[in-house]
C-alpha positions, 0 to 999 in steps of 0.5 A, spaced: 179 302 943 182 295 943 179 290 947 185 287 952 185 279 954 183 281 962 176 284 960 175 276 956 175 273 962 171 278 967 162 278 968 158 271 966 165 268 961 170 269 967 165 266 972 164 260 966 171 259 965 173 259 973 167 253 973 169 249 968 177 250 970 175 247 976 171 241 974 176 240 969 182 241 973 178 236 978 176 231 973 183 230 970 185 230 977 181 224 979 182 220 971 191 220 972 189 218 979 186 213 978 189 212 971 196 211 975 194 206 981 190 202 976 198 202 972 202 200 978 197 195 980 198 192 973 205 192 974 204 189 982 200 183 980 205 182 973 211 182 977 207 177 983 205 173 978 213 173 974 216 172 981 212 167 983 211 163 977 219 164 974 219 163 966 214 159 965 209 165 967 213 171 965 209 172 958 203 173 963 206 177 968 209 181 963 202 182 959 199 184 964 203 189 967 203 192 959 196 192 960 197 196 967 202 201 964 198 201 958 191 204 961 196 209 965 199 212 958 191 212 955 189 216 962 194 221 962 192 223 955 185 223 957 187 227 964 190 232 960 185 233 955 179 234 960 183 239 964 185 243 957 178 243 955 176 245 961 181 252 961 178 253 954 185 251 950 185 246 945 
């Protein structure tokens, strides 16, 4: 008798994947988080420093908002690798 998809998920592995799908749901959750308030504070504080500074400071303002978005994209990638492995897919 075949085994069906809904007796891999029952007993200890069902238990398994449920708590590792929780943290990693949760996880992933927390990093795009904080991943997206450290890349709009980027963009702010390089917005701010444009504005404030006109031309002359728009090389630095433009750099570091690069860097905020930059850490928003690495911890997106991040996020979604943990909550993958956490529901077991590649």
């Amino acid at each position: 008798m075949p085994i069906m998809q809904d007796d891999q998920n029952k007993g200890a592995t069902g238990a398994t994947k449920f708590v590792t799908s929780t943290l990693g749901n949760t996880v992933g959750g927390i990093g795009r988080t904080v991943g997206n308030v450290t890349g709009a504070a980027g963009r702010g504080v390089g917005d701010t420093i444009t504005s404030a500074t006109g031309s002359g400071g728009k090389p630095l303002g433009d750099a570091i908002g690069s860097l905020g978005t930059g850490i928003e994209g690495g911890t997106e990638g991040l996020a979604q690798g943990v909550e993958k492995a956490g529901q077991w897919k590649k």
